[in-house]
Structures are given as C-alpha cells and as structure tokens.
N, CA, C and O of each residue as an XYZ file, in Angstrom:
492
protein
N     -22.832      3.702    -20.805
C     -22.205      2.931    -21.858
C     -22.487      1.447    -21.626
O     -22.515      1.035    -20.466
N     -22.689      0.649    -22.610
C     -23.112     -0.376    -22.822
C     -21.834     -1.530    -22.212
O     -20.803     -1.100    -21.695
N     -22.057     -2.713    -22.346
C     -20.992     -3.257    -21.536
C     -19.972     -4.113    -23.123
O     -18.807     -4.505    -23.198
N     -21.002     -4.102    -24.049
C     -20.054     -4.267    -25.747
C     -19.421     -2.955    -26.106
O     -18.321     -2.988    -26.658
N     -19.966     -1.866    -25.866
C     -19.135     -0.728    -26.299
C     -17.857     -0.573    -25.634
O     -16.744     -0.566    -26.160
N     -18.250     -0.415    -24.040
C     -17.150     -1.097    -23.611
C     -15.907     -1.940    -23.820
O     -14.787     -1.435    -23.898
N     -16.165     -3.374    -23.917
C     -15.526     -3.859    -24.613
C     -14.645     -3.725    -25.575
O     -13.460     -4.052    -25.648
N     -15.598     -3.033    -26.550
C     -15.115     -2.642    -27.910
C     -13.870     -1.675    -27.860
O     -12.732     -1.950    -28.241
N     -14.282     -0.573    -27.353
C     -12.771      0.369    -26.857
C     -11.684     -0.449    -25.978
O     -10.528     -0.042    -25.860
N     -12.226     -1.817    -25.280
C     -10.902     -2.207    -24.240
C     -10.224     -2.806    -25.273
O      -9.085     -3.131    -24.937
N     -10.678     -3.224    -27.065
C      -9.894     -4.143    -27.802
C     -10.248     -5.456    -27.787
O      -9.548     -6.263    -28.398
N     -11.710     -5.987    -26.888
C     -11.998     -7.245    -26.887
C     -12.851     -7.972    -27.815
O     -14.045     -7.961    -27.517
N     -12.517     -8.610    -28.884
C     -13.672     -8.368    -29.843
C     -14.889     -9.952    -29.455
O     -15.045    -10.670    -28.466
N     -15.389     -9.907    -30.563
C     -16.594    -10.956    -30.151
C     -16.635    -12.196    -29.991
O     -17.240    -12.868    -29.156
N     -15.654    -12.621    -31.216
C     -15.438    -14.174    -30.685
C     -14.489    -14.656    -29.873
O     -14.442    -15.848    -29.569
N     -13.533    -13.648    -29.392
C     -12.747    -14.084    -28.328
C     -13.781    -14.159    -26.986
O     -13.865    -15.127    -26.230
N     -14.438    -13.078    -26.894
C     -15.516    -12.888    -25.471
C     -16.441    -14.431    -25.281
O     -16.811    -15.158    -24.359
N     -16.538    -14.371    -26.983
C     -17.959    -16.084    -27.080
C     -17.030    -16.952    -26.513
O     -17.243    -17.420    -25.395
N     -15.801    -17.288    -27.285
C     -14.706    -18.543    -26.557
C     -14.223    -18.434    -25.360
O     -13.555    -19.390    -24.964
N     -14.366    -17.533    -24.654
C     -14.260    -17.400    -23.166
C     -15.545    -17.909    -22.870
O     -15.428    -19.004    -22.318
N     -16.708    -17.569    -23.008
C     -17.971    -17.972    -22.659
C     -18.094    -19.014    -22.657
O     -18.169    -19.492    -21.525
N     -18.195    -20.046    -23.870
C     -17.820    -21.530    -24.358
C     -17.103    -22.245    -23.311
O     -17.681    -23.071    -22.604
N     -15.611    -21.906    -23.154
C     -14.770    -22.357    -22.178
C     -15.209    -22.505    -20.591
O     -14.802    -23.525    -20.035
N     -15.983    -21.604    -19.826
C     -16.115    -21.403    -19.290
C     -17.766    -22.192    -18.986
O     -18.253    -22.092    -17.860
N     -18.367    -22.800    -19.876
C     -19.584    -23.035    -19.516
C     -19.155    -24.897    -20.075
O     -20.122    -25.629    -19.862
N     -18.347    -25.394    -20.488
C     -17.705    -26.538    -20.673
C     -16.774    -26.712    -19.219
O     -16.777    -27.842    -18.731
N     -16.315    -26.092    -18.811
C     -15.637    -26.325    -17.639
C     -16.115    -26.683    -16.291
O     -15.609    -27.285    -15.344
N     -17.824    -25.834    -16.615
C     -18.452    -25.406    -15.211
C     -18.922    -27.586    -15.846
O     -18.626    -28.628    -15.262
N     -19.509    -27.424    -16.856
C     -19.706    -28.961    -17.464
C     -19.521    -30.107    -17.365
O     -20.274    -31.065    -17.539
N     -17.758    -29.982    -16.867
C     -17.297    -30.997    -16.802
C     -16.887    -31.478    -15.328
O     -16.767    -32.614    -14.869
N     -16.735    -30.368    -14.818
C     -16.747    -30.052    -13.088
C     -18.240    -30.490    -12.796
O     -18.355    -30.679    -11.585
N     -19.362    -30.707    -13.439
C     -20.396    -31.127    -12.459
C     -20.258    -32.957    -12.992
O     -20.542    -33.926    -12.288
N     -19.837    -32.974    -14.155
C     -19.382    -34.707    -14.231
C     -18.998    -34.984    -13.572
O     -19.484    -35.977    -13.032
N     -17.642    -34.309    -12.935
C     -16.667    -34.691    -12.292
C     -17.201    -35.212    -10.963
O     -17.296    -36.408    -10.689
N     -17.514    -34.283    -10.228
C     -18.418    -34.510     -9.065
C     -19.599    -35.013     -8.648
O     -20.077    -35.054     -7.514
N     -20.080    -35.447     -9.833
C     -21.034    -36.508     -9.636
C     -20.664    -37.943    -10.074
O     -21.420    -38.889    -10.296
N     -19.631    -37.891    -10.127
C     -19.243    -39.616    -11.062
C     -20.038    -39.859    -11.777
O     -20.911    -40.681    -11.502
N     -19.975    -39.117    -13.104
C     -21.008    -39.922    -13.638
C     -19.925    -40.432    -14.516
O     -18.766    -40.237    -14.148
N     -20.230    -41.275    -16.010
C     -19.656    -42.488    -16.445
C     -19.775    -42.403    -17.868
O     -19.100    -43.091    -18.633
N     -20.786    -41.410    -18.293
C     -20.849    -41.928    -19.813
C     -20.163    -40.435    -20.232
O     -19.773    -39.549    -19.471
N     -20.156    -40.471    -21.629
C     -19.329    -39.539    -22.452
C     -20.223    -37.998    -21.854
O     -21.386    -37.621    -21.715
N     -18.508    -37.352    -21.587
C     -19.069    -35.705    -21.130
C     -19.542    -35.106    -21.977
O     -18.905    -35.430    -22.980
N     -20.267    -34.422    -22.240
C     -20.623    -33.566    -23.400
C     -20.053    -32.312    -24.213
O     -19.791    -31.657    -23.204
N     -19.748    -31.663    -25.022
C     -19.237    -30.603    -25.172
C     -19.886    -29.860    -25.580
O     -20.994    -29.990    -26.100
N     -18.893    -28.411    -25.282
C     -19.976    -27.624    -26.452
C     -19.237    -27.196    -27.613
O     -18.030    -27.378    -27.773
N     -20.219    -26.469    -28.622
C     -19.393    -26.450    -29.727
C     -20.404    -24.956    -30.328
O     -21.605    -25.027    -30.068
N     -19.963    -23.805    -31.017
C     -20.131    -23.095    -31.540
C     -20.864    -23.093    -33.002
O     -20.290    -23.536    -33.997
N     -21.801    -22.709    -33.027
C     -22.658    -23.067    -34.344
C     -22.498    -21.758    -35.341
O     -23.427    -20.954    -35.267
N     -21.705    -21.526    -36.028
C     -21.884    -19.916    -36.749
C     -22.882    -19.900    -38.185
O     -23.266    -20.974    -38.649
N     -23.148    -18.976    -38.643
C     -24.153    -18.711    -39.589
C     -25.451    -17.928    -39.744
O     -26.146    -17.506    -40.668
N     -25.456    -17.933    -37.633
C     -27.174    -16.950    -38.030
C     -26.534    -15.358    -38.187
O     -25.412    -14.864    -38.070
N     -28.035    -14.801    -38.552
C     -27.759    -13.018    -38.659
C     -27.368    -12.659    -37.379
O     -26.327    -12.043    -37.148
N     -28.469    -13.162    -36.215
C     -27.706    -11.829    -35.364
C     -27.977    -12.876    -33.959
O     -28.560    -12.319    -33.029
N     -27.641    -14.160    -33.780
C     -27.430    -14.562    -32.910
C     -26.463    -15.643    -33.395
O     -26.619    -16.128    -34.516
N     -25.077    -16.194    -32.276
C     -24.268    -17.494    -32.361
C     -25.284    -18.173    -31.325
O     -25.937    -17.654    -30.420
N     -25.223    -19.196    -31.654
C     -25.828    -20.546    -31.356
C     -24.661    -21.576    -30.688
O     -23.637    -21.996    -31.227
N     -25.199    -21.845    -29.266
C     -23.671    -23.008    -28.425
C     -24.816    -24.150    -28.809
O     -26.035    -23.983    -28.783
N     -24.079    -25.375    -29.179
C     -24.675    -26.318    -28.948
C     -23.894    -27.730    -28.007
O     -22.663    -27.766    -28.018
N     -24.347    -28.379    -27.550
C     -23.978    -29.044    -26.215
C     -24.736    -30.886    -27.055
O     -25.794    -31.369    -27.459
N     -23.470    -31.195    -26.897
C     -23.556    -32.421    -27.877
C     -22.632    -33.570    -26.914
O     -22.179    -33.217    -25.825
N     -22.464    -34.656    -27.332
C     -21.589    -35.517    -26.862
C     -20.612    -36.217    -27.803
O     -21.116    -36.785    -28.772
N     -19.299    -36.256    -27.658
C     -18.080    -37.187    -28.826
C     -18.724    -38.664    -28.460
O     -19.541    -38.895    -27.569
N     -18.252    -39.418    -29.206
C     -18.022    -41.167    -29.247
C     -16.497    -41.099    -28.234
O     -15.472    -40.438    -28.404
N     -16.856    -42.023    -27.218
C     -15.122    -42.079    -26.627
C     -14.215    -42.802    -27.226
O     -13.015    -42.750    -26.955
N     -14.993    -43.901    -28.526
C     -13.842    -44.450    -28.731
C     -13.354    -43.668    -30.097
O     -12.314    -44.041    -30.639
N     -13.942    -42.828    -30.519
C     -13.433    -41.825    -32.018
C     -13.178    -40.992    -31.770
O     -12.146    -40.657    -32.352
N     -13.758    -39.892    -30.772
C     -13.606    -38.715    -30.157
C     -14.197    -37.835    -31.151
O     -14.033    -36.617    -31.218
N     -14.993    -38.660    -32.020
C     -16.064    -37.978    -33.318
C     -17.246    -37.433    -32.514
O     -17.598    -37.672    -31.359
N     -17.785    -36.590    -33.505
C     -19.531    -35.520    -31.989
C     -19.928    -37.035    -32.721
O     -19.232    -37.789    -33.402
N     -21.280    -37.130    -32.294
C     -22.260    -37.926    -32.451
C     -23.528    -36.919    -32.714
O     -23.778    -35.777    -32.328
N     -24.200    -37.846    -33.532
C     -25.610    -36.908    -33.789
C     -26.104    -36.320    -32.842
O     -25.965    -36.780    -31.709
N     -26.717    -35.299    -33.043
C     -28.110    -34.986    -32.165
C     -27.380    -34.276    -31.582
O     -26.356    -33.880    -32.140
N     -27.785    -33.787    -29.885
C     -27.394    -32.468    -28.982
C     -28.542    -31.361    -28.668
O     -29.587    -31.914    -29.013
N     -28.703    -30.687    -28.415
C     -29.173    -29.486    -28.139
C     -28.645    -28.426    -27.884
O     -27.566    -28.447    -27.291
N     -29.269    -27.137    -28.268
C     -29.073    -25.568    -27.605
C     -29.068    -25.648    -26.521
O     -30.061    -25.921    -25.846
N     -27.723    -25.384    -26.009
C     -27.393    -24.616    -25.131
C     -27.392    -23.195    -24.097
O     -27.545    -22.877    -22.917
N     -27.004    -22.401    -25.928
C     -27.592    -20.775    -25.235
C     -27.731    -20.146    -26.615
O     -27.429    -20.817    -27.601
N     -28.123    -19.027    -26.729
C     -27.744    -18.131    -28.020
C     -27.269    -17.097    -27.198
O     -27.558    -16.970    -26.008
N     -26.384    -16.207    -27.984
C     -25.887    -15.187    -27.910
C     -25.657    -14.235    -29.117
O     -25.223    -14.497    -30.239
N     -26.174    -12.755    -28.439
C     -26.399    -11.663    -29.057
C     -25.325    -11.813    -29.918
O     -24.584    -12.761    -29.662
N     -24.935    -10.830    -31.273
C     -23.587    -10.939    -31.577
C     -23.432     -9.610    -32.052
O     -22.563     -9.343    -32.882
N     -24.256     -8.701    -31.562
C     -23.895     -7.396    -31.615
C     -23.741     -6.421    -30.029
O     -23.272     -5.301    -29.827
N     -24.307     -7.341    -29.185
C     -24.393     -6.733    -27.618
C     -23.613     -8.076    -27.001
O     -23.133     -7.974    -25.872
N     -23.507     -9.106    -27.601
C     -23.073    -10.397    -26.486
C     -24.238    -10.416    -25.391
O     -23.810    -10.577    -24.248
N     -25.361    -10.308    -25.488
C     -25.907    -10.795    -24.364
C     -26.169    -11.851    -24.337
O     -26.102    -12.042    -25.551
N     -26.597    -13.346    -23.703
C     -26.692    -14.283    -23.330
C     -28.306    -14.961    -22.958
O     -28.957    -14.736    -21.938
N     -28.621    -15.670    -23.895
C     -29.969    -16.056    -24.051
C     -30.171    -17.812    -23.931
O     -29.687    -18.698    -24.635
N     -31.067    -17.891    -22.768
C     -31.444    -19.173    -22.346
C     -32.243    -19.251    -24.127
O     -32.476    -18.243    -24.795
N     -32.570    -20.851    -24.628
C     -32.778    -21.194    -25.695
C     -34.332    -21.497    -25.138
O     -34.720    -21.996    -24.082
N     -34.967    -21.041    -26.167
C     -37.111    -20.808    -26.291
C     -37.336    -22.203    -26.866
O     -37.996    -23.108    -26.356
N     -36.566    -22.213    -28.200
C     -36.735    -23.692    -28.829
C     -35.344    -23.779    -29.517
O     -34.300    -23.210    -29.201
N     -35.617    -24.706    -30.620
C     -34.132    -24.689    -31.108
C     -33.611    -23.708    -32.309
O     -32.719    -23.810    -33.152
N     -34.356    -22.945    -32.065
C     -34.246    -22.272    -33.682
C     -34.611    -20.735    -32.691
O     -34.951    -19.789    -33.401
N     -34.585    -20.577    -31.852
C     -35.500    -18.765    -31.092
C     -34.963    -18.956    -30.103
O     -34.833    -20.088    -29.638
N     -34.406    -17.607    -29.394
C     -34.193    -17.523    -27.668
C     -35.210    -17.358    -27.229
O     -36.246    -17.453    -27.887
N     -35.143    -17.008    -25.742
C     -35.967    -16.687    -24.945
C     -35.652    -15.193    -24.894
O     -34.701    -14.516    -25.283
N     -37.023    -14.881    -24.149
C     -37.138    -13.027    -24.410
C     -35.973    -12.549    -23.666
O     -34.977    -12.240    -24.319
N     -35.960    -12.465    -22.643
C     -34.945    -11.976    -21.777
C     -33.578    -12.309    -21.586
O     -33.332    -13.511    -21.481
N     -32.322    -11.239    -21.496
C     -30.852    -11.859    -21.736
C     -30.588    -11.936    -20.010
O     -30.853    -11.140    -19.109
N     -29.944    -13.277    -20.025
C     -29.542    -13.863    -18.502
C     -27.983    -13.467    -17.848
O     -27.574    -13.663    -16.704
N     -27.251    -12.811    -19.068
C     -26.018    -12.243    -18.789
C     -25.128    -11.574    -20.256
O     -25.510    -11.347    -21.404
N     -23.956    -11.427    -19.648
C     -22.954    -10.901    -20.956
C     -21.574    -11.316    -21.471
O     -20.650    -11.348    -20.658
N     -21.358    -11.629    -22.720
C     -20.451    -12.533    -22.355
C     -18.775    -11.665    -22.177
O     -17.671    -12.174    -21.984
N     -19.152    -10.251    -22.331
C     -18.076     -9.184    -22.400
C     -17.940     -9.243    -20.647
O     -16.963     -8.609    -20.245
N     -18.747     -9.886    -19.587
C     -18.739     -9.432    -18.497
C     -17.034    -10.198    -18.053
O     -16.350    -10.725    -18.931
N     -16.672    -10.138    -16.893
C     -15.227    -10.332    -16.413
C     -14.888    -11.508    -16.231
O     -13.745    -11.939    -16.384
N     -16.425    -12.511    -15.680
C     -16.699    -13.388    -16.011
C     -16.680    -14.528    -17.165
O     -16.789    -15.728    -16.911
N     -16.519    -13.960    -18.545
C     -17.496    -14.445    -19.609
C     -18.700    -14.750    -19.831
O     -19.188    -15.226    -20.856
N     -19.272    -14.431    -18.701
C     -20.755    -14.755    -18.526
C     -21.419    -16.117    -17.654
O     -22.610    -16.420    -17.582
N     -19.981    -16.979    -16.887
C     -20.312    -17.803    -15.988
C     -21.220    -17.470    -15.340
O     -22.057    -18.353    -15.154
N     -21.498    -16.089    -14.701
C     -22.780    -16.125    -13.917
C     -24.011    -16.106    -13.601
O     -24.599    -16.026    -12.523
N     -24.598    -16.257    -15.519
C     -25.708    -16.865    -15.989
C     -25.784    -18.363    -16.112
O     -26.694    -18.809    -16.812
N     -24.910    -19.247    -15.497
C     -25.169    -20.278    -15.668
C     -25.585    -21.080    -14.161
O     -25.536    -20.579    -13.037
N     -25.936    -22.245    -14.471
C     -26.054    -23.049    -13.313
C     -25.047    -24.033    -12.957
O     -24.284    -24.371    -13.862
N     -24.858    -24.704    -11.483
C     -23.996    -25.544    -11.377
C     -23.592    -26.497    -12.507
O     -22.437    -26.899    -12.647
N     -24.637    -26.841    -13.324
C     -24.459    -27.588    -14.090
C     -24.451    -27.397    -15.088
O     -24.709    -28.305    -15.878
N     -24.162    -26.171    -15.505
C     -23.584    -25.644    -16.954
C     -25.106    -24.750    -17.760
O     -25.189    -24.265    -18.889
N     -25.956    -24.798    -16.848
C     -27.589    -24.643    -18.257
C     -27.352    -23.198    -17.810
O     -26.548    -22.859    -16.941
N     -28.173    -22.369    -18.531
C     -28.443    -21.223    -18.321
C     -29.681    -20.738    -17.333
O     -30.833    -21.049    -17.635
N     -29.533    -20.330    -16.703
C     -30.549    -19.832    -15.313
C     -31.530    -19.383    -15.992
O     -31.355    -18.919    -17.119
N     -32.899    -19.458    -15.329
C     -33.766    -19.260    -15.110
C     -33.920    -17.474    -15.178
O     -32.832    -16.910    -15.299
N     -35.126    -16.567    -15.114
C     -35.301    -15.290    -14.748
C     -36.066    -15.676    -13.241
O     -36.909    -16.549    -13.035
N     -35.540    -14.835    -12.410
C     -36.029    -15.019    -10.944
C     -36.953    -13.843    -10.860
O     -37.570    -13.615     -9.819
C-alpha cells in the first residue's frame, strides 16, 4: 500500500499533509537564518494552487516594513497532489524526474530537505 492510500484511510487529507510540509520547510528556513545571522528579510513560503496535478511552494520574501510578498521568488518544490510525493523544481513551470520524499510521511516530508530548507539532491 502506497503511503497516500495510507493516509487516505488514516483521514489525512491533502492539504492538511501540504501545510504540514510548508510549515515544516519554513521553519527548517528560518532556523538556518537564525543561525547564521543573517539580516535581511526571511523568506517565506507560500502555496501556489491551480495546476492539474502538481501544487507548486514558492519561496519569496515580505517587505519588513509592509509585511507585503514582494515580486519575484522562486520554486521551491512541487508536489504530487494525487500521491503527495515531493519534487525538487527542473525549472519553473516542470519538476524534476524523481520524487525526493512524501509529504503524508510522519515527517511531512522534512527529510527531503536540506539544512537550509532546498530540497536534496538524488544521491
């Protein structure tokens, strides 16, 4: 059994699993600010909805003095939205072939990421 089917019978549905994911990859985010002192505006992420069959995180930065996003940003990750699997971004519009984690995992899928919030590499 799959680890969404799964899911699916525990009652966990998809965008709660993505906003755990989100949360969890903003946190790892702000914890590497933290520890590096750095100084300028942290970045967030923010949920892009609309495609067929992938959500789109995008990783942007507010204005500190509006707390408005500011233009521009980049992909973050895509994610499946019928399996939740977890896809490092190819370009900005396509994943990459291979899924780096899940976001149904116990985790949310922290353990596709890197100290610093990106999505890992395939080793």
């Amino acid at each position: 059994m799959r680890l969404a089917e799964a899911a699916a019978l525990d009652g966990v549905d998809f965008e709660a699993a993505l906003e755990g994911f989100r949360a969890a990859a903003e946190g790892i985010l702000r914890g590497h600010f933290a520890r590096n002192d750095f100084t300028f505006a942290v970045p967030t992420i923010t949920v892009k909805k609309g495609g067929r069959k992938y959500a789109k995180l995008l990783q942007g930065e507010n204005d500190p003095a509006t707390g408005e996003p500011r233009p521009g940003g980049s992909v973050h990750s895509f994610v499946n939205k019928a399996t939740g699997e977890i896809f490092k971004p190819a370009s900005y519009s396509a994943p990459a072939k291979h899924a780096r984690g899940n976001v149904y995992s116990d985790d949310h899928g922290a353990h596709a990421l890197t100290d610093c919030a990106h999505v890992k590499y395939l080793r």
